[in-house]
N, C-alpha and C positions, 0 to 999 in steps of 0.2 A: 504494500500500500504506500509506503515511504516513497519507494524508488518513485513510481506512479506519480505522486503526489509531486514530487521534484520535476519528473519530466517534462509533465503537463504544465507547470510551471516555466520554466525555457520556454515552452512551445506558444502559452500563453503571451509572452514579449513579442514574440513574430505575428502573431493573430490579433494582437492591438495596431499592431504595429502597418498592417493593411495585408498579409498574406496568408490567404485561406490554405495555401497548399501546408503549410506548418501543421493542420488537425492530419494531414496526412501523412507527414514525418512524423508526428508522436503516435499514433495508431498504428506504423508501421514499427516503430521503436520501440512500443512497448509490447505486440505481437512476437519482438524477439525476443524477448526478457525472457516472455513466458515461454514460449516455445524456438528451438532452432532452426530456425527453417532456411535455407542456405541463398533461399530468393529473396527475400523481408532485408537484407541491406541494399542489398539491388535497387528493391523500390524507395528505400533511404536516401538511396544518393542520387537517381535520378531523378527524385523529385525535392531533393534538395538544392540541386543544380540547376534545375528547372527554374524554379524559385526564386535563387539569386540569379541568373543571367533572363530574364524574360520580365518579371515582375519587379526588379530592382530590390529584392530582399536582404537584408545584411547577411556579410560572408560568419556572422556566429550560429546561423543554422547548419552549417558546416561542420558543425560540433558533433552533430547526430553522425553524420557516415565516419569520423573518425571513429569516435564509439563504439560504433557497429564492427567494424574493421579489425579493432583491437580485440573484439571476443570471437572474432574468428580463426581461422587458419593464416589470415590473408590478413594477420595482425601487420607485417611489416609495408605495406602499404598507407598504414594510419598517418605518417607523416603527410605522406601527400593533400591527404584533406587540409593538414593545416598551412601545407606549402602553400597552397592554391587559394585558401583564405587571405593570406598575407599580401598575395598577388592583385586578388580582386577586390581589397577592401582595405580599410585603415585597418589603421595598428590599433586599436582598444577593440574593434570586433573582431580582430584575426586573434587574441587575448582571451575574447566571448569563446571564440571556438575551438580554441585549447580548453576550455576551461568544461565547457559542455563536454568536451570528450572524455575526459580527465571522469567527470562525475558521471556519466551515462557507465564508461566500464567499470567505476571500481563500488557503485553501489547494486551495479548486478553483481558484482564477485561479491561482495559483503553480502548481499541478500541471499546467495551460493553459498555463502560460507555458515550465515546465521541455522538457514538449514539443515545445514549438515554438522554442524554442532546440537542442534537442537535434536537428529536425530539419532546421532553416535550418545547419545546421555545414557542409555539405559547399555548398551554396549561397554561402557567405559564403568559403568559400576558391575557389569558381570565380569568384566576385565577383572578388576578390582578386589571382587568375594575369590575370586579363582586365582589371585595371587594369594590372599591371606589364606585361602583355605594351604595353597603348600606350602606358607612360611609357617602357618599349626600344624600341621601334618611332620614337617621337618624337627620341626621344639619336640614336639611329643611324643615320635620315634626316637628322638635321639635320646631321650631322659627313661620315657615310662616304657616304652616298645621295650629297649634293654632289658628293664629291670623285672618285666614279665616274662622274659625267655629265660632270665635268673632265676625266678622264681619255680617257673616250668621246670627248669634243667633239676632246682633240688630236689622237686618233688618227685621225679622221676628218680632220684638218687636215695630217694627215700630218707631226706632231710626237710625239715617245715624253715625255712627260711624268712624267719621271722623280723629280723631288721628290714632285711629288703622291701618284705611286704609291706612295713611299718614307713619307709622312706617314699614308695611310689605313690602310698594313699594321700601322705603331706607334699609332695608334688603337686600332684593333682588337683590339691585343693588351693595350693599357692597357686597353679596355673588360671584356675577358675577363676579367684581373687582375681589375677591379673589382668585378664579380661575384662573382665566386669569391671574392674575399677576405670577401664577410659572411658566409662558413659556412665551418667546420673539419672537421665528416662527411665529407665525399668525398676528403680528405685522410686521415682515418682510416680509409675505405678503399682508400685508394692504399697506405699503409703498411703496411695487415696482405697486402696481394694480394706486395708488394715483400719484406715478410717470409717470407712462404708458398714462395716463387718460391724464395727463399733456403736456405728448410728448415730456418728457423729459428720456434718454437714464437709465436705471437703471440697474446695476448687485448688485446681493446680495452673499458674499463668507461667509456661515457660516461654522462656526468652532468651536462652543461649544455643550455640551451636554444638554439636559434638563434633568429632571426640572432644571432652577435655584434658586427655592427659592424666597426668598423676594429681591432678588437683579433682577430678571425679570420684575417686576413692575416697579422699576426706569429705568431701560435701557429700557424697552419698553415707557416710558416717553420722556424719552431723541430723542428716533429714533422720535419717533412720534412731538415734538416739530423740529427737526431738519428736518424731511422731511417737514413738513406743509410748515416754513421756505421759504425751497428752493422751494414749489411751489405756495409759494404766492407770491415771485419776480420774477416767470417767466424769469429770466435772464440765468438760467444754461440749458445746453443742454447735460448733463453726473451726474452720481450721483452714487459714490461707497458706499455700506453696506455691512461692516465687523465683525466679529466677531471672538473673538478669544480665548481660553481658556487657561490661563496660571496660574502656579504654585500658586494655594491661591487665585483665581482670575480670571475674564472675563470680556475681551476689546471690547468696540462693538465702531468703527468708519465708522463716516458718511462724505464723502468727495465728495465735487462739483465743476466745475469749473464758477459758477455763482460771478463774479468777484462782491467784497464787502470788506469793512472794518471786519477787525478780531473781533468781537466783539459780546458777550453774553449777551446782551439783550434779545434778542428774546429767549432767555432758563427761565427767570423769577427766578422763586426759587429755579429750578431745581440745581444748582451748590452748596447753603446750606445744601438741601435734599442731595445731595450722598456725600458731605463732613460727614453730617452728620451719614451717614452709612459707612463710613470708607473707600470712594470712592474719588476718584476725575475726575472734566468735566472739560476741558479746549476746546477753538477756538484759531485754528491758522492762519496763511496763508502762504502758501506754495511759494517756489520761480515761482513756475511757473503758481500763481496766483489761484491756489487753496484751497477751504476753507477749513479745516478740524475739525468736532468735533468732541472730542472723550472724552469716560466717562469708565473710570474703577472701577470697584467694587469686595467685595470678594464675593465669590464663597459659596458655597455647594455641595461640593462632595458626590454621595451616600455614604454609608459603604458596603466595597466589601461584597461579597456575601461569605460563607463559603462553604466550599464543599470537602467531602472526594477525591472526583478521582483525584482533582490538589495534595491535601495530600501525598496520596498512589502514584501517577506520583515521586512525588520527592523523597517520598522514594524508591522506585525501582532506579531511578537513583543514590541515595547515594549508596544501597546495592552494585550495580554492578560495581559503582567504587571503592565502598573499597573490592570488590573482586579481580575485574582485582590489586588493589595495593598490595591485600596479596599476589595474583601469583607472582608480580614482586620483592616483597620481599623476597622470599621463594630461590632467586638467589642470593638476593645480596651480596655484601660484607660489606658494608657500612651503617648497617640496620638502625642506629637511622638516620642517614641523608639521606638515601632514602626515611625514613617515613616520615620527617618535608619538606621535598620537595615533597611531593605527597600527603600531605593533605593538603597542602598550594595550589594545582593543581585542586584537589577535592573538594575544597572551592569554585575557581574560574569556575568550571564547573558545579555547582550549580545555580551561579549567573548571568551565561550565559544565563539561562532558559529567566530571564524576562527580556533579549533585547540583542542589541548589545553592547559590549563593549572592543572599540578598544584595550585599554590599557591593559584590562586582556589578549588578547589574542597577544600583545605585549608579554609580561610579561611571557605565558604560552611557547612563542617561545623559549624567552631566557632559560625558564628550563628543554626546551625538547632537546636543544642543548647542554648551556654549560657544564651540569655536565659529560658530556660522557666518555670526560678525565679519570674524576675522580673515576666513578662508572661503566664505562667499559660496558661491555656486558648486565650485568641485566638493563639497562637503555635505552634500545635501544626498549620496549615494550609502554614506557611512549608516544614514536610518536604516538600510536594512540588515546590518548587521548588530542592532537593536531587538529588532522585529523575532528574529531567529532565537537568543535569549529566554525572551518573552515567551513564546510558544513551547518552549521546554521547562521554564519554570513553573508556569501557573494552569491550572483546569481549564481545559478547553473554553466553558463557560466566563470564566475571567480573563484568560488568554486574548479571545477574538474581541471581545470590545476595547482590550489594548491595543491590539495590533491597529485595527481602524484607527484609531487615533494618532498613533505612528503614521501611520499616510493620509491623515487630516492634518496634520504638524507637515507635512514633508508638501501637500498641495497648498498650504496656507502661506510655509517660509518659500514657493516659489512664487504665489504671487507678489509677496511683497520684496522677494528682489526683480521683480518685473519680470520674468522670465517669460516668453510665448508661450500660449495655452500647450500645444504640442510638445517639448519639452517638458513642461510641468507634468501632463502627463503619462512622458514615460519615465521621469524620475520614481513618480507614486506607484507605477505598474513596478519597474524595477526594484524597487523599495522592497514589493511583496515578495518578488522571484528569489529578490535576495534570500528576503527573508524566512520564505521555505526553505532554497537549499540548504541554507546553516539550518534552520532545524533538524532537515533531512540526515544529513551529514552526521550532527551532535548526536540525534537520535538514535541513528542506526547504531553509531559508537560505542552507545551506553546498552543498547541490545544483545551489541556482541560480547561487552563487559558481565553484563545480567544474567548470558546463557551461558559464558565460562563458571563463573560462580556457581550459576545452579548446579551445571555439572558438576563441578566440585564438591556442592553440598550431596547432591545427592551418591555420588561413590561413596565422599566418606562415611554420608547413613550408612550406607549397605556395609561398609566391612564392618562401622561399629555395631550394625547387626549381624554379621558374621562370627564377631568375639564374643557377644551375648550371645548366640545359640552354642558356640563352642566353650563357653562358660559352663550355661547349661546342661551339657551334656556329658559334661568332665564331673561335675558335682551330683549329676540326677543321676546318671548311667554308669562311668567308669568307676562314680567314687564309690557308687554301691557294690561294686565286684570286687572292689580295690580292699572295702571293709570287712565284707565276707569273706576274701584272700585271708586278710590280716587273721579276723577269726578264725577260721580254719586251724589255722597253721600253728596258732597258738594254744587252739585244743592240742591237736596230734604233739605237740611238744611237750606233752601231760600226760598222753596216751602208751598202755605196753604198744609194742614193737605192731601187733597184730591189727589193732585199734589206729594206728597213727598211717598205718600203709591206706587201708580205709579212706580216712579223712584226704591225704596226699594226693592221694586218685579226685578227689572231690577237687582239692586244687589245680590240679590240671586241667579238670573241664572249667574251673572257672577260670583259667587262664586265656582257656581258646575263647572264653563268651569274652572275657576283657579286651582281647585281642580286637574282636570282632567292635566291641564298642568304642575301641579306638579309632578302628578305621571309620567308624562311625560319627567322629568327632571332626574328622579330617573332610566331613560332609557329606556321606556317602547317605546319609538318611535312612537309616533304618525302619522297616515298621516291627511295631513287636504287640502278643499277643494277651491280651489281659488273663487268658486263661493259664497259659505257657507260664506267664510272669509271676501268678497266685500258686501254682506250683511249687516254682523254684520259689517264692517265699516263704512257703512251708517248710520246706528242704533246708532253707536258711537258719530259718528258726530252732526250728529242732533240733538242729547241730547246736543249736545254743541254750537247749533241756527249756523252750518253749513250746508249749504246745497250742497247735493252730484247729481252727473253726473255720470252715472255707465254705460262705452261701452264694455261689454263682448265678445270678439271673439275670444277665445282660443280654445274654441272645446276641446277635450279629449289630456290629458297630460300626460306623465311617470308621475308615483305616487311622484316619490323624486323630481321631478322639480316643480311638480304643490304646494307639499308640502314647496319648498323654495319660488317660489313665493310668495304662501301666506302668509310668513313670511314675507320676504321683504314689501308687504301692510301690515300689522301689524306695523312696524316698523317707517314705513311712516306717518301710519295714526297717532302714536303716536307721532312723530314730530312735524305735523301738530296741532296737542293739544298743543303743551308742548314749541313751538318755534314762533309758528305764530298769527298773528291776522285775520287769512282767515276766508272769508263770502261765499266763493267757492272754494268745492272740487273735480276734474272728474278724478274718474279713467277709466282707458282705456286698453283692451288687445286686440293685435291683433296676425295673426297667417298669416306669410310669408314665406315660402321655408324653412319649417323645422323649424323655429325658432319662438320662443314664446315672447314677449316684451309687459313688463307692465309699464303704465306711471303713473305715480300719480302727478298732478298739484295743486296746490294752490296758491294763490292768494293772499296771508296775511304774503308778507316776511316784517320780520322786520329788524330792522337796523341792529342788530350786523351781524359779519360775521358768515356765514356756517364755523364749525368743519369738515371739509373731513377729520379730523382723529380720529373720537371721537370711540366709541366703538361698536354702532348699525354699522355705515357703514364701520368699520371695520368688524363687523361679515356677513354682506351681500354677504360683498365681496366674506371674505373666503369662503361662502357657495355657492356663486355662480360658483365659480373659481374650486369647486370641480365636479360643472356640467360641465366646461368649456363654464361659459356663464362670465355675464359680468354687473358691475354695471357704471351708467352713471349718473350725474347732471347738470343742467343746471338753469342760473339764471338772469331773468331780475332786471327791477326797482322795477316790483312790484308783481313779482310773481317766483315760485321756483315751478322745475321741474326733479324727480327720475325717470331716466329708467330702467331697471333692463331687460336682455335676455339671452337665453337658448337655447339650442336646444331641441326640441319639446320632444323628446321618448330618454334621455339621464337619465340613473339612476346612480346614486352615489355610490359607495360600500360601507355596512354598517358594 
């Protein structure tokens, strides 16, 4: 639409100007843009030529066939157009038709190139998961792949190799940690699901970019000690999660109205750790009795991305303003200070590209007014590099009743230097042309800036979701086989001789399933089966003088729901190892209007309290949340109780 918009612009100066044949150089002009068609410069130049020698049209329609010229085969003939303008015409429209050339090729190649960035985006982030998946794959073979072929090898030697087992599973978990720690998202949604659960009112406003770096680990600390907080006093009925990315740095604020003394206790260390990383946590309380934490830390900005078409954008914009400046020079009176005032203009219509900024276009006002006095007539062109500003800073709606005024200002100061009506009005017509191409130009710029970026943003989403399902999967999958290793090994190292060959064998196959759930880490997406899974957690248990209750009634499942359930039991059962002293285990599915609900109970809660923000049931969550199911806990005196539901045939996108 830009390019279009620019064209018909040019085109429009020839069609004021008394030459009908110009609707048919931009109709033929932009018939190439869109399509190649090897005839459409043909009709370019002959009725460009047409035009100027028959009708007496200015040799800056000559702009069009070099343009044309340059996006063909038959580019090395472009000069000729402008030879031949210089021949038939002064020097400021032989200037026009370099200038028109210049902009016809290089906002098709920009409008080629915006394309084709816009459509390599999703390409560039499966680039992207497919690298990280082999720089995980590589970590994970090289550390835990070993240490389970160690593990294998003892058991086959009929030794329970119990350190080893005991180093892969802390591996594991530090790997998980380290994933997880470059993004704070799925920690923001552990905390509104922890909120919710609560019934207490949650919004979450985020406002930074991920990755963060090693500064996501601590704020996702901080959220997570801050929410637990508010819903282990039950007292708040509202709870803000903010996030906010400023210069060098990102603010992430947790605020409730659960009426309490200001006071950071309940953070622990948390306030050394990010003083320590160049951070600071403070609690306040607000006047109208609200608590508020907040921890800021510095940041990690990617490194912007390089790329020729924003390059080549800017230079096509410099070219065509120090074009339009030699036109207007080529009048003046007053050259050396026409020039230091119009590359002081051409500086600041550069720097327009990457935003708004009031003051230059303050600034560009006063210079497209005051010198008029001074420098008379040739100054009265510089309006439209005014006009151009103006249509990129402000809404459409406020834009066009400026820009009018700009060429009400530009037909007013010709009347009152006298100027013939015809002059005057192609100064005003000019004004406008100007003043679309620099929009044209600035705009296209910041498009091609916009669509680098996105692309940016969006690779880096994908791999930092690449390291949260590799997180995931290390913590929900490996580390369950990793603990059940551990276990194992540690019975049969208890065990006579007879008893421990037994168990050793049992580590081996859990070696090959670990195995398998590596490769599974490394992206391979495994599906697994809730029934298969409620087995082997029987299997598990018992090895651990648990005894299990197993009420199956799911019936057939979407493959990704039956798959996170069975996760969720993984998860569970490893709890139940690793947190309780249960003598009874019953898991339970049943299957109700669509919806699928797994219970896992035991019977062996111990004293401390339940983590609801630790990392397993934070990853539950998010996995459930992406079925749009739901995770639930429940807890007596002497027994602790995980729900976990889904709706029956709901798949996830992978």
């Amino acid at each position: 639409m830009i390019t279009f918009v620019v064209l018909g612009g040019f085109a429009g100066v020839y069609v004021v100007a008394g030459s009908p044949l110009a609707l048919v150089v931009f109709a033929a002009q932009a018939a190439f843009v869109v399509r190649r068609r090897w005839w459409l410069p043909l009709v370019v130049a002959v009725t460009a030529y047409t035009s100027v020698l028959t009708m007496g049209t200015s040799v800056g329609i000559l702009g069009f066939v070099g343009g044309s010229l340059l996006l063909t085969r038959l580019w090395p003939l472009a000069p000729v157009a402008g030879v031949s303008a210089a021949l038939l015409g002064p020097a400021d429209s032989a200037i026009s038709a370099v200038l028109i050339a210049l902009v016809v090729y290089g906002l098709t190649r920009l409008t080629e190139r915006v394309d084709e960035v816009h459509a390599t985006r999703l390409a560039l982030a499966m680039t992207s998961v497919a690298e990280e998946r082999l720089r995980i794959a590589a970590e994970l073979n090289e550390g835990l792949g070993r240490a389970l072929a160690v593990i294998a090898d003892s058991a086959r030697a009929g030794r329970p190799d119990v350190d080893t087992a005991r180093r892969a599973l802390a591996d594991a978990r530090a790997a998980a940690a380290g994933y997880r720690a470059m993004s704070l998202t799925p920690e923001i949604t552990t905390a509104r699901a922890m909120l919710a659960a609560a019934e207490i009112g949650a919004e979450a406003r985020v406002g930074h970019h991920e990755p963060l770096g090693p500064a996501g680990a601590l704020l996702a600390a901080v959220l997570r000690e801050a929410v637990t907080e508010v819903v282990r006093r039950r007292a708040a009925t509202t709870c803000l999660i903010e996030t906010v990315e400023e210069e060098g740095g990102v603010r992430l604020r947790v605020t409730d109205d659960g009426a309490r003394t200001a006071e950071s206790r309940f953070m622990g260390e948390l306030p050394v750790r990010v003083e320590e990383a160049g951070g600071t946590l403070t609690t306040s309380m607000g006047a109208d009795g609200r608590l508020t934490v907040e921890a800021t830390l510095p940041g990690t900005r990617p490194v912007p991305e390089r790329d020729g078409a924003y390059a080549l954008s800017l230079a096509l914009l410099a070219a065509v303003l120090a074009g339009f400046s030699l036109k207007g020079l080529l009048l003046a009176e007053h050259v050396w200070a026409s020039a230091a005032l119009l590359a002081l203009i051409c500086v600041m219509q550069l720097r327009s590209v990457r935003g708004r900024h009031m003051v230059a276009l303050a600034v560009m006002t006063a210079l497209t007014y005051a010198p008029l006095p001074l420098l008379g007539t040739s100054w009265l062109g510089v309006a439209g590099f005014l006009a151009g500003p103006v249509l990129l800073t402000f809404s459409w709606k406020v834009a066009l009743p400026l820009v009018c005024l700009v060429l009400a200002s530009v037909a007013w100061a010709g009347v009152l230097l006298e100027l013939p009506v015809p002059v005057t009005v192609n100064y005003t017509v000019s004004t406008l042309v100007t003043g679309l191409v620099v929009y044209g130009l600035a705009r296209l710029a910041q498009l091609v800036r916009e669509l680098m970026e996105a692309r940016q943003a969006l690779a880096r989403s994908a791999v930092v979701e690449e390291r949260l399902r590799a997180a995931r999967d290390l913590h929900d999958l490996l580390g369950h086989n990793l603990a059940a290793i551990l276990l194992t090994c540690e019975l049969a190292r208890r065990l006579d001789p007879e008893g421990a060959r037994a168990r050793l064998e049992e580590v081996q196959a859990m070696v090959e399933r670990a195995e398998r759930d590596l490769r599974a880490v490394s992206g391979e997406g495994p599906s697994m089966s809730l029934g298969t899974e409620a087995d082997s957690a029987r299997s598990v248990l018992a090895a651990a003088g648990i005894s299990v209750t197993l009420d199956l009634g799911h019936g057939e499942l979407g493959e990704q729901v039956e798959t996170v359930l069975s996760t969720v039991l993984r998860e569970s059962v490893t709890n139940v190892l690793r947190h309780s002293s249960a003598r009874h285990c019953t898991v339970t599915t049943t299957r109700v209007d669509g919806v699928v609900r797994l219970r896992v109970r035991n019977d062996g809660v111990g004293s401390a309290e339940v983590r609801h923000g630790s990392a397993g049931i934070g990853n539950l969550t998010t996995r459930l949340a992406v079925l749009r199911g739901a995770l639930t806990t429940a807890r007596g005196e002497d027994w602790f109780e995980l729900t976990a539901e889904a709706p029956v045939l709901t798949w996830a996108a992978r």
